[in-house]
Structures are given as structure tokens and as C-alpha cells.
N, C-alpha and C positions, 0 to 999 in steps of 0.2 A: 618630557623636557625638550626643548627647542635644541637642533645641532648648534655649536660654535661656529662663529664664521668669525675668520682671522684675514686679514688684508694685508698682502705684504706687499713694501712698496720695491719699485726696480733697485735699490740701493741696499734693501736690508739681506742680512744672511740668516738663511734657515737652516743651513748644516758649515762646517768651517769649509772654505774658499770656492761655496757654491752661491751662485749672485740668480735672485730669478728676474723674469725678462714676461713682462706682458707681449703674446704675439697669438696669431691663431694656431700657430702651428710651432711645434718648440723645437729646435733643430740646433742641439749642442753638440760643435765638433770638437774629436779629440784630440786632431794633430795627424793621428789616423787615418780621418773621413777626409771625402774631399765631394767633388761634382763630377759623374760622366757624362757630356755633351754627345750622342749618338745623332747622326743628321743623315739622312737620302735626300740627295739633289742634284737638281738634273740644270742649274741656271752657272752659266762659266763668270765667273770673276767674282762671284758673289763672297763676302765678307761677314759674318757673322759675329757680331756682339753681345759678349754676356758681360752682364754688369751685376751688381750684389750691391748692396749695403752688410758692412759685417763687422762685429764689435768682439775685439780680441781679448783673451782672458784678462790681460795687465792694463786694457787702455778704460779711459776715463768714459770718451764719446765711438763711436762709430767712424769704419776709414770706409771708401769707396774703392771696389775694387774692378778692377776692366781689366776685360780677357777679348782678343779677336781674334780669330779662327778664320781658316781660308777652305771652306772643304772643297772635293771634286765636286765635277759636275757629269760624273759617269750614271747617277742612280744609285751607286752600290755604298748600299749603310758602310758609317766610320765612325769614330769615336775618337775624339779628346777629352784627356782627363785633367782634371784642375784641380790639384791639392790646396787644402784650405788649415791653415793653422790651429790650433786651441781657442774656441772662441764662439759666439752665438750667429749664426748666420740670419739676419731681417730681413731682408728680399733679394728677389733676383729678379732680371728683365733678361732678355734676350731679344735681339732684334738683324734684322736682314738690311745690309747698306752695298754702297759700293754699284747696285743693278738691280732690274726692273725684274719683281717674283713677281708671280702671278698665286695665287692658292693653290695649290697642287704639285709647287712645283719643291718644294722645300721644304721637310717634315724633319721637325726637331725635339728628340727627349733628353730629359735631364736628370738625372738618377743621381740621389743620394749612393755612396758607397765609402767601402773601408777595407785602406788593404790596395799595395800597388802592384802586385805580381796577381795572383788568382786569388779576389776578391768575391764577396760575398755584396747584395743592392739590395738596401734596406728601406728603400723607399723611392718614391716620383712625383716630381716638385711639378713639374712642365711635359707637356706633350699634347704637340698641334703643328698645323703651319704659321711659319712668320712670311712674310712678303715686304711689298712696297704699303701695303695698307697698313701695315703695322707688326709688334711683336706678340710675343708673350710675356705672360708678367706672374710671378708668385710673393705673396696672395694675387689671387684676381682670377687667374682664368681655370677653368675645368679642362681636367685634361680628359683628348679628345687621339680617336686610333688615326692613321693615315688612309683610312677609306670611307671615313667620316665628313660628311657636311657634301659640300659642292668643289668640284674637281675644277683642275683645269682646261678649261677648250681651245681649244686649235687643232689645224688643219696637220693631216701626213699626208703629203705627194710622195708616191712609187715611179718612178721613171715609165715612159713607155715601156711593154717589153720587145725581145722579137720579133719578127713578122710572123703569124701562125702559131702564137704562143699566148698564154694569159697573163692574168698579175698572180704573184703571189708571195706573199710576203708576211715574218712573223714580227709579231707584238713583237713591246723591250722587254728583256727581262726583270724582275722586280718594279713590274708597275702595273695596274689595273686600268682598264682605259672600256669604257661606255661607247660605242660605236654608232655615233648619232646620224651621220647619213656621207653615203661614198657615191663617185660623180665620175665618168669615164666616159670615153668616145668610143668606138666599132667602127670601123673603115672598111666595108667586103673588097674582097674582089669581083675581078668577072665571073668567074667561076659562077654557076646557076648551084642554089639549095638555098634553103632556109636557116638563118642562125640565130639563135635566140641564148641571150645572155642572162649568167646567173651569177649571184653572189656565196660564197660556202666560206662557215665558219666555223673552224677546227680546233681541238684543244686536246694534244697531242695526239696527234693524228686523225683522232675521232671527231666525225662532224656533227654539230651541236645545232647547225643552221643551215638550211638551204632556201636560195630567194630571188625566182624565178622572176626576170620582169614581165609586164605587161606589151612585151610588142614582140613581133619577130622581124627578121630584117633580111632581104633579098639581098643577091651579088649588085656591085657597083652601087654602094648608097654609105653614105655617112650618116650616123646616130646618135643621139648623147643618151645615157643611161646613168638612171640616181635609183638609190637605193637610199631609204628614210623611214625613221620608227613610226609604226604603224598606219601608212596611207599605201594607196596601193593604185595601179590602173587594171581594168580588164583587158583581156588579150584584143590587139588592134594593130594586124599588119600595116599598115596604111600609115600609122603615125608616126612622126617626125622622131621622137624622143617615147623611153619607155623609162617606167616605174617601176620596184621592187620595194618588197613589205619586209622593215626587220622589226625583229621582235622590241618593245619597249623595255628599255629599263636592263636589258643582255651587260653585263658587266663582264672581259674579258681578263684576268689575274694569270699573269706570268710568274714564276718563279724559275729558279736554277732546273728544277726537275719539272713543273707544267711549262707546255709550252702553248701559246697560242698564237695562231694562223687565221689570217684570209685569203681567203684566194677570188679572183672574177677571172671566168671563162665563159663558153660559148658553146649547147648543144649544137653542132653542125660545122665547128670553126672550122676552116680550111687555112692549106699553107700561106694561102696569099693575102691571111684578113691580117690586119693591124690595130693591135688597143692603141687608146691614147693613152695621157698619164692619168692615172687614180690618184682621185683624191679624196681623203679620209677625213673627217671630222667627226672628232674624239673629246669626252670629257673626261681628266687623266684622276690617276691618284698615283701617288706611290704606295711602294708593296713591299716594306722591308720586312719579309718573312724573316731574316736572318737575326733579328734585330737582339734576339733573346738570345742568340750566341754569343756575343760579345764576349771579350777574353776578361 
């Protein structure tokens, strides 16, 4: 024999004062439950809107609810929570206003949860980046981790350093960054010797990379020096400018306890040579390892 197939419509009752609700996803709050917004962002003044649709146990139709958030712009994962009444929760949007996101710059999840002191996350409605291109929305998007898809790029400039001294400087913490090609000058002195500059990338303490250019450079001579994924020059005293080879694809991940480092220096440097300023071009992510400790 054939199963039953019974059809209930949004109005009728199948147990006393439980109402069912056609959605993909059924998400009935108790009064309990509410929404945790956890966000890493690195963009200042940005404003963050959560919107819902949500139909309360006593009401007829659906009320619109709007929440705006102002998080930091340190990187370091936070969390708002938004209690939600007795009632069936139909969507949510979330979106980025106020200032210009880029992808990478603003990673946002939204967790079901129950319980306002030390709760228990019963579920994950959202998690991605929202920007200036758009939000997120449930139903609709897949969620997606913070080291996923395509980062953001742009440029870190290091200051020149001392005279007779290199660059070296470490990643942010909680953020991944792709080190797509670094760009600096050498200025010798009179001083006579050969000095031939390298790039080294460390990951707490430990070097992961070493990337020797293709030129060396005599006293009294100006150089510019690039370092880029995968091309490279053969060694050529004589030339104006030198090339170094980095690895494709090197993803660099900070946390509170890894630390990652670059440095550019100079077999041969003497006191009287001078870098210019380094310039780094990175495609970023955020890296909220923390993000699963939330209180």
C-alpha cells in the first residue's frame, strides 16, 4: 500500500499551539534562542546590518527586524548577540554600509544559540565576507571559512630602515596574507665589496624561505630590487635592477601564538649602505582562529 501524504497548510494545527511554517530551513525560537554575530575586521567606521524577517508566536503576519552593529577595525574576532522572542525566524540578510570593504576585509558568522551567560551553538545560518559588493543572505548563500575564495590585495610599505641595517617586519596577527611580490632600493656606499640582496621568510623564527636576487651590486650604485611568484633573473653584475623568485601560492597565517616575519637584507651590507622603503603586495584573509572560543 501506498504511504499517506497529508498536506498541511501555514494556518492549520498539528499538535495544540504549534503552527507549521513552509521554509527550507525551520528555525523555531523559544524566547531562549537568539542570533550570535562574530565579525574580524580590519575596515574603520564600517556599520554592519542584520535584518531578518520574523513571525512571532501571537502575530498574524511577519514584523521586520534591524539590528546595526559598529565592530572594530583591530582584526580581532567579537561578538554581538541578538535575542529573539518566541517565534519562527524566515530570513536574515546581513550587509556592510557606512565604507568601502573590499573581500577579505570583513568576515562575518551568525550562529544560532540558546542561553545568555555560557551557552551552548546549535547551528550556522551565515558565514563569509560581506563588503561594498554585497551581503549575505539566509536562505541563499553557502557558508564559506575566512581563507576561502579570493583575499584582499594591496600594498604594505615598511619605512626605510637605518643606514646599515635591513627591513624587517612581522605579519598582523590573525590574518593570512599571500605574499605576491616585494619592491625596495639599495643605495652602497663608497666602501668597495659586493652586496647582493635577499628576501627571508620566517614563521616563528624559523625560515620557510630564502630569495636570493639575480644581481649583485658594487659601492656607490643605486638598485631597485623585486621579488615576485615564480620569475626570476640569472646572476648579472652589470644590471640596473635585480629579481628574486618566491614561491607560488606561500600563504603566510598569523595567530596569537604563530608568528610570521619578513625580512630583506644584504649578503655583504656595510654600515654605510641604505634600503629604501619596502613595498609588499599581499592578497589578505582574515584568520579568526579564536573564533570557536567565543563566551
Amino acid at each position: 500500500m501506498a504511504p499517506t501524504e497529508r498536506v498541511f497548510p501555514g494556518s492549520s494545527t498539528a499538535l495544540p499551539g504549534v503552527r507549521l511554517f513552509p521554509a527550507p530551513i525551520q528555525w523555531l525560537f523559544t524566547g531562549e534562542d537568539g542570533l550570535r554575530v562574530l565579525v574580524a575586521n580590519v575596515v574603520a567606521g564600517l556599520t554592519l546590518r542584520v535584518a531578518a524577517r520574523f513571525l512571532n508566536d501571537d502575530a498574524s503576519s511577519p514584523q521586520v527586524l534591524e539590528y546595526d552593529l559598529r565592530p572594530l577595525s583591530s582584526g580581532i574576532m567579537e561578538f554581538h548577540n541578538i535575542p529573539l522572542p518566541r517565534g519562527v525566524l524566515l530570513n536574515v540578510v546581513i550587509l556592510a554600509l557606512g565604507q568601502v570593504a573590499i573581500r577579505g576585509e570583513c568576515f562575518v558568522r551568525v550562529d544560532v544559540i540558546r542561553g545568555r551567560g555560557a551557552m551552548g551553538t546549535f547551528g550556522t545560518m551565515l558565514s563569509g565576507y560581506v563588503g561594498t559588493w554585497g551581503g549575505l543572505a539566509w536562505p541563499g548563500n553557502p557558508l564559506q571559512s575566512s581563507i576561502e575564495g579570493p583575499g584582499w590585495h594591496h600594498t604594505i610599505i615598511n619605512a626605510a630602515p637605518a643606514v646599515g641595517v635591513g627591513h624587517g617586519f612581522n605579519m598582523a596577527t590573525r590574518s593570512a596574507r599571500r605574499i605576491l611580490s616585494a619592491r625596495t632600493t639599495l643605495t652602497t656606499s663608497a666602501v668597495a665589496g659586493a652586496r647582493r640582496p635577499y628576501l627571508t621568510m620566517f614563521v616563528n623564527g624559523s625560515v620557510v624561505h630564502l630569495s636570493m636576487t639575480g644581481t649583485s651590486q658594487d659601492a656607490g650604485v643605486t638598485k631597485g630590487y623585486t621579488w615576485a611568484e615564480g620569475v626570476g633573473w640569472g646572476l648579472d653584475a652589470a644590471a640596473l635592477a635585480g629579481m628574486g623568485v618566491l614561491p607560488v601560492g606561500t600563504r603566510l597565517d598569523s595567530s596569537d601564538t604563530d608568528v610570521a616575519q619578513i625580512a630583506v637584507t644584504a649578503d655583504g651590507l656595510l654600515a654605510g649602505d641604505q634600503f629604501g622603503a619596502l613595498n609588499v603586495y599581499v592578497e589578505e584573509w582574515r584568520n579568526p582562529i579564536d573564533i570557536l572560543a567565543a563566551p
